[in-house]
PALO-782640 format. One record per residue (C-alpha): residue number from 1; x, y, z. Coordinates in Angstrom, 3 decimals. Layout:
<nodes>
marse = NUM&px = X&py = Y&pz = Z;
...
</nodes>
This chain:
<nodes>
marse = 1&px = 4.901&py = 21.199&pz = 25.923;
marse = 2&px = 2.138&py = 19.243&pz = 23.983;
marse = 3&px = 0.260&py = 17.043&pz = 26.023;
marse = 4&px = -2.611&py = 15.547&pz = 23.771;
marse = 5&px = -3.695&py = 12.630&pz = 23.756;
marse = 6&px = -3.804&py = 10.196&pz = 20.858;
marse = 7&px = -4.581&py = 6.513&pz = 20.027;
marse = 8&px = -4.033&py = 5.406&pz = 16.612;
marse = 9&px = -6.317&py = 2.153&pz = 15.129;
marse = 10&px = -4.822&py = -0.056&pz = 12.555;
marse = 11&px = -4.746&py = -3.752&pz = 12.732;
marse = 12&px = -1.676&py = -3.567&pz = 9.933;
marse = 13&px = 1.054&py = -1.018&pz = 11.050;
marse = 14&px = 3.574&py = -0.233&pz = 8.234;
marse = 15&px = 6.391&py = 2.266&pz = 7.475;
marse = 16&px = 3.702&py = 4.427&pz = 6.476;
marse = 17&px = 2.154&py = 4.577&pz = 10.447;
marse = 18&px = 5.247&py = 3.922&pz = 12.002;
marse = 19&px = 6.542&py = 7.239&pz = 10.104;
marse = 20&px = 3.433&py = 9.434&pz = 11.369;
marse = 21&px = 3.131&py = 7.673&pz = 14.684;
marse = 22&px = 7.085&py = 8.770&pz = 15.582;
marse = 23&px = 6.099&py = 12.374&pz = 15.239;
marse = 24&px = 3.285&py = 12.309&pz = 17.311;
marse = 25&px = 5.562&py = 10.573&pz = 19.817;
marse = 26&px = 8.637&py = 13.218&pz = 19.236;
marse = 27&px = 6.192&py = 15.854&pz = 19.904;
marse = 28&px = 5.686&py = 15.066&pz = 23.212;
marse = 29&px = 2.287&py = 13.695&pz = 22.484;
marse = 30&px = 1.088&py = 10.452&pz = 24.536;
marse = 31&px = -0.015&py = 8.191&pz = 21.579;
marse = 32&px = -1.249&py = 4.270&pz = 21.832;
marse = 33&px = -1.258&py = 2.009&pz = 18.858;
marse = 34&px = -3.989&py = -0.753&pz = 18.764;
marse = 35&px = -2.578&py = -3.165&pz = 16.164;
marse = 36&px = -2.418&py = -6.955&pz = 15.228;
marse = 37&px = 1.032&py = -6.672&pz = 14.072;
marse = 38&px = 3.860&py = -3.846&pz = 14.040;
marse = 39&px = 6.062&py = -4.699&pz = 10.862;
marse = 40&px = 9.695&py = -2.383&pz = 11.325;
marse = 41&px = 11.355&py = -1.360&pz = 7.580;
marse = 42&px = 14.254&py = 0.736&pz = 8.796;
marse = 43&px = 12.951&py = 2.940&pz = 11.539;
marse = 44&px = 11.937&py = 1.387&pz = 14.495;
marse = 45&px = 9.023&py = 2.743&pz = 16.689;
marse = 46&px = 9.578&py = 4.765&pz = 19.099;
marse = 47&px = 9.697&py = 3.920&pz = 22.068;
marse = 48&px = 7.476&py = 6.333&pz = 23.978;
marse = 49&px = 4.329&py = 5.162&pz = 21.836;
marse = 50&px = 2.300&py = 2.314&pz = 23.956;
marse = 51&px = 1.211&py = -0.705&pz = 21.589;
marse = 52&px = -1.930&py = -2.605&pz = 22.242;
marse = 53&px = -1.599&py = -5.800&pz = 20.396;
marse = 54&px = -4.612&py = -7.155&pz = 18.698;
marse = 55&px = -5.950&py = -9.976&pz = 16.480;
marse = 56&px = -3.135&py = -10.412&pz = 13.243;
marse = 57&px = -4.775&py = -9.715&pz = 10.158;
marse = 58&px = -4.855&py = -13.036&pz = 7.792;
marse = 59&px = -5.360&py = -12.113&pz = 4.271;
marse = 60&px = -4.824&py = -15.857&pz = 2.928;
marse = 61&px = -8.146&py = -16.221&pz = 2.723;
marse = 62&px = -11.456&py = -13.983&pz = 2.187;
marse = 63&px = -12.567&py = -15.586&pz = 5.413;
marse = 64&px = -9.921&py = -15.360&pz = 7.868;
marse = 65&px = -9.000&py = -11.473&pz = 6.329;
marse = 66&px = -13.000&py = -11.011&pz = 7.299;
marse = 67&px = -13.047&py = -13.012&pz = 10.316;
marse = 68&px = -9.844&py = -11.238&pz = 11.756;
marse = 69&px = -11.169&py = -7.771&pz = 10.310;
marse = 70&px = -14.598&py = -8.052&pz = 12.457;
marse = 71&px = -12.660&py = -9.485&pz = 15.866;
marse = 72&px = -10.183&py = -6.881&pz = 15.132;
marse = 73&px = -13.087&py = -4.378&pz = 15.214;
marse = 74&px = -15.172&py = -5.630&pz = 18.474;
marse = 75&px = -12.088&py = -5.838&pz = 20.197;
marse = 76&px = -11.186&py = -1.830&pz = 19.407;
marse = 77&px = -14.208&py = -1.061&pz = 20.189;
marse = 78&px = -14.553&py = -2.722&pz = 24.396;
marse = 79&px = -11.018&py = -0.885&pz = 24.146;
marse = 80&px = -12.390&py = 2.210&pz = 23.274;
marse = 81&px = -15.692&py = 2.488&pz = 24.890;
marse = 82&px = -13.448&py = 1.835&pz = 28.730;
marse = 83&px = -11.027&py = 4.512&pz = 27.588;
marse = 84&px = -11.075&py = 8.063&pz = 28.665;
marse = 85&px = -12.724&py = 10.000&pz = 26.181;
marse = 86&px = -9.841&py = 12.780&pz = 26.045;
marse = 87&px = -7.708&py = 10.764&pz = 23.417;
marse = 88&px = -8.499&py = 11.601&pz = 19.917;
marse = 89&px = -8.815&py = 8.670&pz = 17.929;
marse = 90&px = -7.076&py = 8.524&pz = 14.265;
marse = 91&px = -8.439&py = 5.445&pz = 12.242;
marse = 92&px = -7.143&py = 3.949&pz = 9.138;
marse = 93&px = -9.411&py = 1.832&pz = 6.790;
marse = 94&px = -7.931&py = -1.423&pz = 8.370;
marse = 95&px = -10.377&py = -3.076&pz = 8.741;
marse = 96&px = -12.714&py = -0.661&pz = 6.728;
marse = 97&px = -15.661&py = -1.607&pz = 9.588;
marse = 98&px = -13.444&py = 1.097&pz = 11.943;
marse = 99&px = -15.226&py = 4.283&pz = 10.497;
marse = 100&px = -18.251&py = 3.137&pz = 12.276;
marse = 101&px = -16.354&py = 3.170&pz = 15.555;
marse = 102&px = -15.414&py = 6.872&pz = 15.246;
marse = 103&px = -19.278&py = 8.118&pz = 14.583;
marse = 104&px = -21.070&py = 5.684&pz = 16.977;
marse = 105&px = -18.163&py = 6.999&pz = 19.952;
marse = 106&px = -18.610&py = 10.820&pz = 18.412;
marse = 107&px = -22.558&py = 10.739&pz = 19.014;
marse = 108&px = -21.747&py = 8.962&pz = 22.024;
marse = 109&px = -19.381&py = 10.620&pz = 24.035;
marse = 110&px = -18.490&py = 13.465&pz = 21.603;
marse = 111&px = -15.228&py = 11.672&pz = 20.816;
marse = 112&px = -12.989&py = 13.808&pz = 18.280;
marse = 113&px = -11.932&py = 11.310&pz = 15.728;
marse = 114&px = -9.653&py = 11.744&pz = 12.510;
marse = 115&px = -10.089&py = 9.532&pz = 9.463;
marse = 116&px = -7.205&py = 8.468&pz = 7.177;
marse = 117&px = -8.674&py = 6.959&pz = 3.937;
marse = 118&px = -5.878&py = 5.134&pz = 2.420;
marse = 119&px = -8.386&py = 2.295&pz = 0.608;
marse = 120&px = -12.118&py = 3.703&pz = 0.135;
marse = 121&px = -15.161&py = 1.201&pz = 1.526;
marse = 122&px = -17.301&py = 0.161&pz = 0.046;
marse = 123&px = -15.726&py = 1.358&pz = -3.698;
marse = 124&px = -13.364&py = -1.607&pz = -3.267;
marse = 125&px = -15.815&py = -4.223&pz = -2.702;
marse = 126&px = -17.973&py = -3.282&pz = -4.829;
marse = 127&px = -15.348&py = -3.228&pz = -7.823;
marse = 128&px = -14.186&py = -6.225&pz = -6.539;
marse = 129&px = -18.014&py = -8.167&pz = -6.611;
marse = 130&px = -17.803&py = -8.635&pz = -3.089;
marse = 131&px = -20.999&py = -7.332&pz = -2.388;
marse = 132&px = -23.579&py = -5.619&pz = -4.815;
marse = 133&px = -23.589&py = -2.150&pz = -5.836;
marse = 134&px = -27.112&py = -0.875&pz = -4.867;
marse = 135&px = -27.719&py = -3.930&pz = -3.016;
marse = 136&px = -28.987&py = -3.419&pz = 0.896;
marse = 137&px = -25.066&py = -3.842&pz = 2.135;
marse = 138&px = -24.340&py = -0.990&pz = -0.332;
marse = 139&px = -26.699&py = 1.389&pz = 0.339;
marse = 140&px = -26.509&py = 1.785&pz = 4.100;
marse = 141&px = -22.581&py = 1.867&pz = 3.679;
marse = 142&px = -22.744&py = 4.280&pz = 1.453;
marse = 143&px = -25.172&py = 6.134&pz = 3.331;
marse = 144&px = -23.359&py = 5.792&pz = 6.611;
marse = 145&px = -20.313&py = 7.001&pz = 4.995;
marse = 146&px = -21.788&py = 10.613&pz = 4.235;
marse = 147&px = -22.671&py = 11.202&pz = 7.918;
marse = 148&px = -19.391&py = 9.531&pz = 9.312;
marse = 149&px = -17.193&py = 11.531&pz = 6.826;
marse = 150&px = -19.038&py = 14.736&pz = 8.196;
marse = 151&px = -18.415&py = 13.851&pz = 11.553;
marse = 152&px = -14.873&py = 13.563&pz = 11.324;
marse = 153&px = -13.019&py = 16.567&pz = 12.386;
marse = 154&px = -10.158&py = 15.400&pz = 9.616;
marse = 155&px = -10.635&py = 13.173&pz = 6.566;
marse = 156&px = -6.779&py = 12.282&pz = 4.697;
marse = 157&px = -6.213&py = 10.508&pz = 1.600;
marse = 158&px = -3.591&py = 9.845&pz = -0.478;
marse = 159&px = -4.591&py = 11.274&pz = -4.016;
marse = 160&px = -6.995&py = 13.413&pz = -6.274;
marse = 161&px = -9.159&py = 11.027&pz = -7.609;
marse = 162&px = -9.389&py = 9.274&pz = -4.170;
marse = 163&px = -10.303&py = 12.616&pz = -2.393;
marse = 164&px = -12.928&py = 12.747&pz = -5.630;
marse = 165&px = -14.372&py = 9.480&pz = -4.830;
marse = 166&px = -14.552&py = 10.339&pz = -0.734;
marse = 167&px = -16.746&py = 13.594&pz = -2.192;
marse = 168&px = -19.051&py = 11.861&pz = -3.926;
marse = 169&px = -20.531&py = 11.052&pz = -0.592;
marse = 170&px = -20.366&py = 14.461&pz = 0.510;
marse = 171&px = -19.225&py = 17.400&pz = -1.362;
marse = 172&px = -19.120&py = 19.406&pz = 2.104;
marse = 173&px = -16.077&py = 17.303&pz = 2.687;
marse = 174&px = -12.514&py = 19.324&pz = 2.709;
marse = 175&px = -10.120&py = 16.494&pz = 2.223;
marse = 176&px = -6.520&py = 16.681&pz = 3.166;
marse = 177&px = -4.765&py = 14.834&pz = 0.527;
marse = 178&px = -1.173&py = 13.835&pz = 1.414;
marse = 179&px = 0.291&py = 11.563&pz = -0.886;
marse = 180&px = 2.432&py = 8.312&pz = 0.307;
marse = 181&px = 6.225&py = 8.114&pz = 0.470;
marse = 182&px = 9.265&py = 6.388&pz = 1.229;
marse = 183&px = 12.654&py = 6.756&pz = 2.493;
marse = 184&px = 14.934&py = 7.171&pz = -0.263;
marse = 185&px = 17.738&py = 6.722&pz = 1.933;
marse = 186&px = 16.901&py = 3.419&pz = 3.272;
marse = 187&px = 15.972&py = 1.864&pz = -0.602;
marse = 188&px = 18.836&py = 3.412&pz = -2.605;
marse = 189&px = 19.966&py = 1.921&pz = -5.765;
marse = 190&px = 22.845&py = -0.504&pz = -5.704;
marse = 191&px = 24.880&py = -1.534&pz = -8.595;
marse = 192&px = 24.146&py = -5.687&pz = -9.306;
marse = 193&px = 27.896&py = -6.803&pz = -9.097;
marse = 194&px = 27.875&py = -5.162&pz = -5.375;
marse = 195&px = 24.126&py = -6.443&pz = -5.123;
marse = 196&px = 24.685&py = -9.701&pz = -2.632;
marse = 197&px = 20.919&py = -10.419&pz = -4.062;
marse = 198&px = 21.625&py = -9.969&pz = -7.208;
marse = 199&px = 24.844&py = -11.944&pz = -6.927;
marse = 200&px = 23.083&py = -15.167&pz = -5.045;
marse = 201&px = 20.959&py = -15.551&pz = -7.337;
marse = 202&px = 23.019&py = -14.769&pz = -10.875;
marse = 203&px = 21.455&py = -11.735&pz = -11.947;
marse = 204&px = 24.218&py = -9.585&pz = -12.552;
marse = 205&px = 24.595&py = -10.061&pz = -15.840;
marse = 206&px = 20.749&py = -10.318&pz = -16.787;
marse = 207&px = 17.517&py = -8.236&pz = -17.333;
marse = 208&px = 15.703&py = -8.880&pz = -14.017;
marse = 209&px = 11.754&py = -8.331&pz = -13.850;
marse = 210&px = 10.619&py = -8.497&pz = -10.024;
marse = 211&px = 6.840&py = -8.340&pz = -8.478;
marse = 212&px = 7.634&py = -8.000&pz = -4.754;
marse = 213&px = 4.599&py = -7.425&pz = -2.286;
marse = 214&px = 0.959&py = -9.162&pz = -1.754;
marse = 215&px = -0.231&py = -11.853&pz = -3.757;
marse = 216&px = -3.905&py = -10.614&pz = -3.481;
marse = 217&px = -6.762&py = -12.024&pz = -5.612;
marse = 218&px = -7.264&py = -8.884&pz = -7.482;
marse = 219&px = -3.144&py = -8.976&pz = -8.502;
marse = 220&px = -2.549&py = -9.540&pz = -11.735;
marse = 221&px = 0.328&py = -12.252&pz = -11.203;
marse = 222&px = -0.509&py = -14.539&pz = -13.529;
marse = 223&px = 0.264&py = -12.052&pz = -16.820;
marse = 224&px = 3.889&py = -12.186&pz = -15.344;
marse = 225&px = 3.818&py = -16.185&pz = -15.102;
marse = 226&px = 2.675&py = -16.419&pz = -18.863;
marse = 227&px = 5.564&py = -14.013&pz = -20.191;
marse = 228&px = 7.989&py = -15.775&pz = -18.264;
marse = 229&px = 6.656&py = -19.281&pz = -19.852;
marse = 230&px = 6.537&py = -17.478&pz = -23.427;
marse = 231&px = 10.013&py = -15.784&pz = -22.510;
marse = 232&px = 12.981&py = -17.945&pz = -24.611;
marse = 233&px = 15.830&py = -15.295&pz = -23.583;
marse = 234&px = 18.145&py = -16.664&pz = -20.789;
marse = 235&px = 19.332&py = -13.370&pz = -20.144;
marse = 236&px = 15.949&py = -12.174&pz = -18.677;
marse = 237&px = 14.547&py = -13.616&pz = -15.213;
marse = 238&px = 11.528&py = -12.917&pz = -13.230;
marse = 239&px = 11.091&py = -12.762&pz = -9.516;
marse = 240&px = 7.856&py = -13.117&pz = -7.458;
marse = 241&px = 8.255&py = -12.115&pz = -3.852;
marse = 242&px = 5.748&py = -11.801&pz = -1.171;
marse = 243&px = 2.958&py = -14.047&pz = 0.330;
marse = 244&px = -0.836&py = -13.890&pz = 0.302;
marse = 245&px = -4.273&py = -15.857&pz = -1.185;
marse = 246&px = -2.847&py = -16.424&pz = -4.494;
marse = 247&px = 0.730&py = -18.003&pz = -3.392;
marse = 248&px = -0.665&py = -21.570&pz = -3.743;
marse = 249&px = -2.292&py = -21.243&pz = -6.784;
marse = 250&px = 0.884&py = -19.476&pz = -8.674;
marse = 251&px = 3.593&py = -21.875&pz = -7.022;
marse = 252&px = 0.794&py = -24.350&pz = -8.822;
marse = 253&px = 0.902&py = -22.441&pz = -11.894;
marse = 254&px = 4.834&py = -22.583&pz = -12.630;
marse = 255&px = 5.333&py = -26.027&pz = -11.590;
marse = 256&px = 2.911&py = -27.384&pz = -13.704;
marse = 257&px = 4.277&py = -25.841&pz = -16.656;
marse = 258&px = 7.800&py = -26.197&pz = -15.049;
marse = 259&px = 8.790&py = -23.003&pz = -16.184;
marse = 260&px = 12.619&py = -23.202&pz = -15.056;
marse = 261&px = 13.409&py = -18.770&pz = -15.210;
marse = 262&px = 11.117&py = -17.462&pz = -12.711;
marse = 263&px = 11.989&py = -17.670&pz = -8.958;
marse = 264&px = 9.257&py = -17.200&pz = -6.128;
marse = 265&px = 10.451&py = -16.444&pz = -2.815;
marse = 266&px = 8.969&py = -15.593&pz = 0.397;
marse = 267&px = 8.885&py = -11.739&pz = 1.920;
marse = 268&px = 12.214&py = -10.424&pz = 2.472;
marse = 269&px = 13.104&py = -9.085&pz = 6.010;
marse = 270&px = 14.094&py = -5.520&pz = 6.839;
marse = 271&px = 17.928&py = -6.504&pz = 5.894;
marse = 272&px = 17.663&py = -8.125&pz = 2.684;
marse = 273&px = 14.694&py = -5.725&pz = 1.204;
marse = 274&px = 16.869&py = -2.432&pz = -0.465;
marse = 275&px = 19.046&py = -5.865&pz = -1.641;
marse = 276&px = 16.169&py = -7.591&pz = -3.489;
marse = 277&px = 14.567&py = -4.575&pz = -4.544;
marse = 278&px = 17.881&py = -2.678&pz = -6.574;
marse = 279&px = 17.937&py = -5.771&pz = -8.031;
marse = 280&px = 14.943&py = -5.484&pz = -10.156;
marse = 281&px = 15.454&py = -3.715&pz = -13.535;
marse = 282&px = 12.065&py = -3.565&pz = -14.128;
marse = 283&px = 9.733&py = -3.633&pz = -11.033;
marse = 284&px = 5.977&py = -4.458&pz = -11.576;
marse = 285&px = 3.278&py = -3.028&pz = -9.530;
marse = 286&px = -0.447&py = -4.718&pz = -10.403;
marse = 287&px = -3.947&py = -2.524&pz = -9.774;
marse = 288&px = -6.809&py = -5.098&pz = -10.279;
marse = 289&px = -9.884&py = -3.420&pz = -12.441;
marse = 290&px = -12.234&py = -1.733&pz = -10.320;
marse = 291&px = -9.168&py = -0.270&pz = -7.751;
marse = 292&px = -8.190&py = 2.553&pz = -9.935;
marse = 293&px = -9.234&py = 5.577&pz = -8.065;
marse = 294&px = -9.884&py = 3.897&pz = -4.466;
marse = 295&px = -6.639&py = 2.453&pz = -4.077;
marse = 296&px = -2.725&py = 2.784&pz = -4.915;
marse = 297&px = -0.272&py = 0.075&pz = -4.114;
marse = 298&px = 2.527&py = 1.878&pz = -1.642;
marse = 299&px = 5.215&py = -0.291&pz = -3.564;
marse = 300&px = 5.072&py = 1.844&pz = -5.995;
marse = 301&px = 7.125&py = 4.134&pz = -4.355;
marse = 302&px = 9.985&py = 1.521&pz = -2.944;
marse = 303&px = 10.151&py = 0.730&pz = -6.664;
marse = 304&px = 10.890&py = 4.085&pz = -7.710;
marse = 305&px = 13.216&py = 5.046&pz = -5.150;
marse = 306&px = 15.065&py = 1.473&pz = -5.367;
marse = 307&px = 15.439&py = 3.071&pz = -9.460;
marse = 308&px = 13.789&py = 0.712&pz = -11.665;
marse = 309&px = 11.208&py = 1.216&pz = -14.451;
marse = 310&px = 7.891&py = 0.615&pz = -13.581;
marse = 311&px = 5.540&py = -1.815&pz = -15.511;
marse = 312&px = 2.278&py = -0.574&pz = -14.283;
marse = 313&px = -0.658&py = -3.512&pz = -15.000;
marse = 314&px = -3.254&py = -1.151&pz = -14.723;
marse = 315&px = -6.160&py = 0.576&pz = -16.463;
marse = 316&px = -5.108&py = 3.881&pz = -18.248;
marse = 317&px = -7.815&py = 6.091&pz = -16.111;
marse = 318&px = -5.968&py = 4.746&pz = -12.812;
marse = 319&px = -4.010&py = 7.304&pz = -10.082;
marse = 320&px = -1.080&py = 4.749&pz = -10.578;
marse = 321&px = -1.401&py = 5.473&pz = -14.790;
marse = 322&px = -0.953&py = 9.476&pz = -13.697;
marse = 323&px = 1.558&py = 8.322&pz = -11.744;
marse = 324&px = 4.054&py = 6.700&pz = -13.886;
marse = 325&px = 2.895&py = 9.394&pz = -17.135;
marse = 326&px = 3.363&py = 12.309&pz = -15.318;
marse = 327&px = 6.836&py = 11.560&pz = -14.146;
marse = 328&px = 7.818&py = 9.301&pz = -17.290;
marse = 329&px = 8.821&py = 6.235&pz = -15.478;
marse = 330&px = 7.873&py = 2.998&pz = -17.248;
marse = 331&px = 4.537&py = 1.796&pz = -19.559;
marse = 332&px = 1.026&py = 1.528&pz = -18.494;
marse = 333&px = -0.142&py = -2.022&pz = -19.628;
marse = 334&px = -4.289&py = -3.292&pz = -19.353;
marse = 335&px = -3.790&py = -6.310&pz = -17.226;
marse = 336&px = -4.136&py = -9.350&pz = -18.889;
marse = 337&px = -2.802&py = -7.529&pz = -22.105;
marse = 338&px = 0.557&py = -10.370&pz = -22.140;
marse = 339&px = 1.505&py = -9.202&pz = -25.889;
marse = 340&px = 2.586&py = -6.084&pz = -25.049;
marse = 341&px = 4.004&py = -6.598&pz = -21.730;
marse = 342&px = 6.592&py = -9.125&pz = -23.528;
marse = 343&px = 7.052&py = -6.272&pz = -26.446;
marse = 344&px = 7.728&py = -3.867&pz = -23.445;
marse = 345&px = 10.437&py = -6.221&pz = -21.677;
marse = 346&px = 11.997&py = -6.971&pz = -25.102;
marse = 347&px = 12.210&py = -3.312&pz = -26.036;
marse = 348&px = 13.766&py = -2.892&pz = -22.087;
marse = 349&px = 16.278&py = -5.542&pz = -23.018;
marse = 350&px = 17.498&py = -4.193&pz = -25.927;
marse = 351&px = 17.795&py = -0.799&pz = -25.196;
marse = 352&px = 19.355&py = -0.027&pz = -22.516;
marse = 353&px = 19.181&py = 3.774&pz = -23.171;
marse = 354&px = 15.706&py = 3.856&pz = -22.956;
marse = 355&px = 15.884&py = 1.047&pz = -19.719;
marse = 356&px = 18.141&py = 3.710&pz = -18.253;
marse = 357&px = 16.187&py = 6.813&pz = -18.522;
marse = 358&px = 12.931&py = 4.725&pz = -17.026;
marse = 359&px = 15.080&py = 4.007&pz = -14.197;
marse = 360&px = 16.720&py = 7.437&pz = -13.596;
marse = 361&px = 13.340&py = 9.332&pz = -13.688;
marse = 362&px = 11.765&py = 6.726&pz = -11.165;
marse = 363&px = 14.918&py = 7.592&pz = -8.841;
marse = 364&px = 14.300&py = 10.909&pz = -9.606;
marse = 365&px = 10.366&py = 11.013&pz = -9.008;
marse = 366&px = 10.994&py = 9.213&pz = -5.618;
marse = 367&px = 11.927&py = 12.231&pz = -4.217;
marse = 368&px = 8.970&py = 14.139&pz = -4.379;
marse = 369&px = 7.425&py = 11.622&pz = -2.112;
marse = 370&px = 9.584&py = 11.869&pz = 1.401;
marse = 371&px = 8.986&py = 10.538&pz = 4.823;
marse = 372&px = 8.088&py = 14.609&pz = 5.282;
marse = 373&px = 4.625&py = 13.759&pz = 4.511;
marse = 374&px = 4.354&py = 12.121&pz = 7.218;
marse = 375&px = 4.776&py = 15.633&pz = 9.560;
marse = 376&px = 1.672&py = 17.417&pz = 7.696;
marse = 377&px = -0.301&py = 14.719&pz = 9.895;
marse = 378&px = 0.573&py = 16.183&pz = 12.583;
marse = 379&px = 0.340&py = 19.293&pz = 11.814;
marse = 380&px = -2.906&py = 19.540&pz = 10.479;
marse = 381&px = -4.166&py = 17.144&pz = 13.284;
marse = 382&px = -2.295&py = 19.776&pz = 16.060;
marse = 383&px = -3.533&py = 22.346&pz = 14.611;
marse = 384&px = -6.967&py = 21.849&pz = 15.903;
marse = 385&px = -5.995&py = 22.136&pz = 19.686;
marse = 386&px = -3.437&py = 25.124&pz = 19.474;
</nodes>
């Protein structure tokens, strides 16, 4: 019988945790969640796991996502210093300020800790000119990072080029890379005239383009706006689903240019999301410059397993390029580049061959990324203690 004990930190808990966090718990391992917010897909949490809830993290804003981030931090951290120091502690890069918590309680109480590095601090703020690369904020980041990566008795990420980037603080570093997934099962593809999505809103008989996820600064949502306004075909409509910073300024965006074929909607729930998903023909997934090897967006993979072609708004040198090259399921467009994303949904439009194949091989693909990933946590974690 395993009895270790476990407490996982994310103030965001997805699929993705709720996945890894199960088989902790179906292992007959005691494991506590300290959250903001659990959000269920299709398989609930189990029951056995004990969830702390936090502070909610607010990304509408770059305040309240850094105000929430850094209450979301002191409060883990009066958890965790009143805590008996026999649970490991597995933190995820949300906030990013949690690595400090896992060194400062290491060199404190010799606390074993476990990284997973699914967005790489401070690479993404940097990129994103939040704060200055070799400025003071930089440099002692970047200089914590090499000592708090070393400390860390595991350090997962999701790719090769991330695990690249985490090794330029330290080449000493042996990262576990262990790629994201999704359940294939749960997001299948559904043809439109048994689609109740696609029938509500009259796509059944049209070429549907769909973003669906965060509207994030860094997105590039606005290349999809302009297409739609250039777009004179009736038979092709374009979705934007999801909430975030930008929602105000796009909903801005199409009315004042009253562009009647695009429809914005909020998130979808649980229920209606393998409905609004197979609806999409072609499903677009944005990478803002500067994100290309410390980040990749996990819709990505609901796209590919819901079977559309992926239009990819990202640099050529990104993970999420490789991605959608190696497995030959869509086009690779520069963000911002609106001529040839409107030559690519043409050519999608009128040949359906080519449409077709793009949305097989992203069906296809989705397989090699399975909810099984989610047991090499585990078992690399376990495998310390047996």
């Amino acid at each position: 019988m395993n009895n270790k004990k476990y407490i996982l930190v994310c103030q965001a808990t997805r699929y993705l945790l709720i996945d890894i966090l199960n088989v902790f718990a179906e292992n007959n391992c005691e494991i506590i969640l300290y959250t903001g917010e659990v959000r269920i897909a299709n398989t609930p949490l189990n029951s056995k796991i004990i969830v702390k809830k936090l502070i909610y993290y607010n990304s509408s804003t770059i305040f309240k996502r850094l105000f929430t981030w850094l209450v979301f931090t002191f409060q883990c951290f009066f958890l965790l210093l009143f805590k008996s120091k026999k649970h490991e502690v597995i933190y995820v890069t949300t906030p990013p300020f949690l690595v400090f918590l896992g060194l400062f309680f290491k060199k404190l109480f010799n606390q074993t800790f476990h990284l997973l590095i699914w967005d790489l601090y401070p690479d993404v703020m940097v990129n994103f000119n939040v704060i200055k690369r070799n400025g003071y904020i930089h440099r002692i980041w970047s200089k914590s990072n090499k000592y708090i990566f070393n400390n860390a008795s595991n350090v997962f990420t999701i790719s090769e080029s991330m695990a690249e980037a985490i090794n330029k603080y330290s080449a000493n570093i042996k990262v576990k890379i262990i790629p994201n997934w999704v359940d294939s099962r749960f997001i299948t593809p559904l043809e439109k005239t048994n689609n109740p999505f696609a029938i509500q809103f009259h796509q059944t008989d049209k070429l549907t383009v769909m973003y669906s996820g965060n509207f994030g600064e860094t997105h590039d949502l606005e290349s999809i706006i302009e297409v739609a306004k250039m777009n004179n075909n009736k038979n092709i409509s374009f979705f934007i689903i999801g909430e975030g910073a930008k929602k105000k300024k796009i909903e801005d965006l199409i009315k004042k240019d009253n562009i009647d074929n695009i429809t914005i909607l909020p998130l979808q729930s649980s229920e209606i999301l393998p409905y609004s998903l197979t609806t999409a023909d072609i499903g677009v997934v944005t990478l803002g410059e500067g994100a290309e090897n410390v980040s990749v967006p996990s819709k990505t993979y609901y796209m590919m397993a819901a079977g559309t072609a992926i239009l990819a708004l990202a640099n050529k040198n990104s993970e999420l390029s490789r991605l959608v090259n190696k497995y030959e399921i869509g086009r690779v467009i520069r963000p911002g580049d609106i001529q040839n994303i409107i030559i690519f949904v043409n050519e999608m439009y009128q040949n359906k061959i080519a449409l077709n194949k793009f949305k097989q091989n992203s069906r296809n693909a989705s397989f090699n990324f399975t909810p099984e990933n989610a047991k090499k946590y585990f078992e690399i974690i376990n495998s310390l203690n047996s």
